[in-house]
C-alpha positions in Angstrom: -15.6 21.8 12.6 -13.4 19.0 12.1 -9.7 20.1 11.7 -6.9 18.0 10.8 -3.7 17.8 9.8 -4.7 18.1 5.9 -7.4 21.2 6.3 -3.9 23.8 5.9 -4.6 25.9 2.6 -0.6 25.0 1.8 -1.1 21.5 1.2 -3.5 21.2 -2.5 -4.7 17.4 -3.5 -4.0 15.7 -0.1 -7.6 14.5 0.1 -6.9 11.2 -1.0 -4.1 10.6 1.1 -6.5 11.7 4.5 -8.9 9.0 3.3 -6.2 6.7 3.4 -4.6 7.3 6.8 -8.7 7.3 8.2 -8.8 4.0 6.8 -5.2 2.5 8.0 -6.7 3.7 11.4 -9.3 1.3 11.3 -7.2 -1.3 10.2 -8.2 -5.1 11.9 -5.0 -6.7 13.4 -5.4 -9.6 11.5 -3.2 -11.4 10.5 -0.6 -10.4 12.4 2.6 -8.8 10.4 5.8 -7.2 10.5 7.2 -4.7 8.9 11.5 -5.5 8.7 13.7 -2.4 7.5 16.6 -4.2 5.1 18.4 -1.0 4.0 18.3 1.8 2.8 16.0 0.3 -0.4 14.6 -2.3 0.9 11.7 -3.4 3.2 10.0 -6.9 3.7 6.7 -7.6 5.3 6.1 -10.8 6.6 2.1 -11.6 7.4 1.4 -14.6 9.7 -0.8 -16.8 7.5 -1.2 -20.1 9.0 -3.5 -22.5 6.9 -3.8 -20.3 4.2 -2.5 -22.1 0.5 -0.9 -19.8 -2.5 -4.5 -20.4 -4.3 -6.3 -18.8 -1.3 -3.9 -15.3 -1.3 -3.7 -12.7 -3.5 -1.0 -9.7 -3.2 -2.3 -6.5 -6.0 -0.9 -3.1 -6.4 -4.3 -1.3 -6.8 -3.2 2.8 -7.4 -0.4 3.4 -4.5 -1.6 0.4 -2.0 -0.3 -3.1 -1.7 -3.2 -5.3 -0.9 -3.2 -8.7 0.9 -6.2 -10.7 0.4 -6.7 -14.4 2.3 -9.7 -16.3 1.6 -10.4 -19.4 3.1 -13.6 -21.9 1.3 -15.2 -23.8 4.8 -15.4 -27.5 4.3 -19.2 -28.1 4.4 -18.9 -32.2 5.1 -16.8 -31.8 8.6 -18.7 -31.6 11.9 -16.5 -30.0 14.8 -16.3 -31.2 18.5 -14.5 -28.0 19.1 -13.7 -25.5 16.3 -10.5 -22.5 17.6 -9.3 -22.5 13.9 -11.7 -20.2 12.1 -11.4 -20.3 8.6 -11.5 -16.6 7.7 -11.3 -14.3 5.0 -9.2 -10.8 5.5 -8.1 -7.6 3.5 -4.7 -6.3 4.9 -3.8 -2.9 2.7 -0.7 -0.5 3.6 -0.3 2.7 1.6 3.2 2.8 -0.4 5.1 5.9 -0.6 5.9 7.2 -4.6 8.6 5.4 -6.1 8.3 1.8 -3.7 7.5 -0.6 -5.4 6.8 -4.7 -4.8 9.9 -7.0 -6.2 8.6 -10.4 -4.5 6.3 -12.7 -2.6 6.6 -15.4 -1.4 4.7 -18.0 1.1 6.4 -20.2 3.2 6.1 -22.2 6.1 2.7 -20.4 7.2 4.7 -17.0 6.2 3.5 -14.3 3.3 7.0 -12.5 2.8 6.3 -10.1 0.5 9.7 -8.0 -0.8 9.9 -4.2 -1.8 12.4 -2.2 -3.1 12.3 1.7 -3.4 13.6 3.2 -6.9 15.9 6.0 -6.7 14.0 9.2 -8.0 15.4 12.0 -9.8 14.2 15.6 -8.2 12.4 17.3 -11.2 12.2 20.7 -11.7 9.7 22.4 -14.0 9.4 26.0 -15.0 5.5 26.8 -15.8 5.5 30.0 -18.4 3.3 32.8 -17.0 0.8 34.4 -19.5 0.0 38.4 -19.5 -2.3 39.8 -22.1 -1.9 38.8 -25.5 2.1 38.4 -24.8 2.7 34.8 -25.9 5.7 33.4 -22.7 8.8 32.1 -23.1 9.0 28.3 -22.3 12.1 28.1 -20.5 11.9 23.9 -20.0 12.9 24.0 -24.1 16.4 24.1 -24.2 17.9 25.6 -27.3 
């Protein structure tokens, strides 16, 4: 039996969330990246992108991940003596916490800096009304 961290009967709807750390696990190294704490707010992460143009990147927010596509199109007309500079293609993705979301990006000098911010969230409290028969409950999240 495979046990993990998520198999505890306390934590419902986590699923998702194990298939994403499997996944990060596997992650390739490339390209290389850091991951720069600003404040309290912010982050910045800054992928190493050398040869890349903006019209071969794309940066998506596809359900809570940040995505970081590179594609690179091989000239077909150059013959190579010795080729170390692989045109290659790469999918970097990093899961983002509720609530952080992606202000900027920017490519410079080889660089992909790519800017989040988190957004202050307001701790929500809900009552849920508990049925019993044919006694209709009160709803106390209606405020008179």
């Amino acid at each position: 039996m495979n046990r993990t961290l998520f198999n505890s009967p306390l934590l419902l709807g986590f699923e998702e969330v194990e298939r994403l750390l499997e996944r990060t696990a596997k992650a390739d190294g490339y390209p290389p990246f850091n991951i720069e704490h600003k404040d309290s707010e912010r982050l910045k992460i800054t992928l190493a992108v050398a040869g890349f143009s903006v019209n071969d990147l794309s940066v998506t927010v596809e359900d809570n991940q940040l995505v970081i596509r590179g594609r690179q199109n091989d000239v077909p007309d150059k013959t190579f003596l010795h080729r170390g500079i692989a045109s290659r293609q790469f999918q970097k993705a990093f899961v983002l916490a509720e609530g952080l979301e992606v202000v900027n990006a920017e490519l410079d000098r080889g660089l992909l800096v790519i800017e989040l911010r988190r957004k202050r969230l307001e701790p929500a409290v809900r009552s849920i009304p508990i049925r019993s028969g044919g006694v209709q409950p009160v709803d106390r999240n209606v405020h008179a």
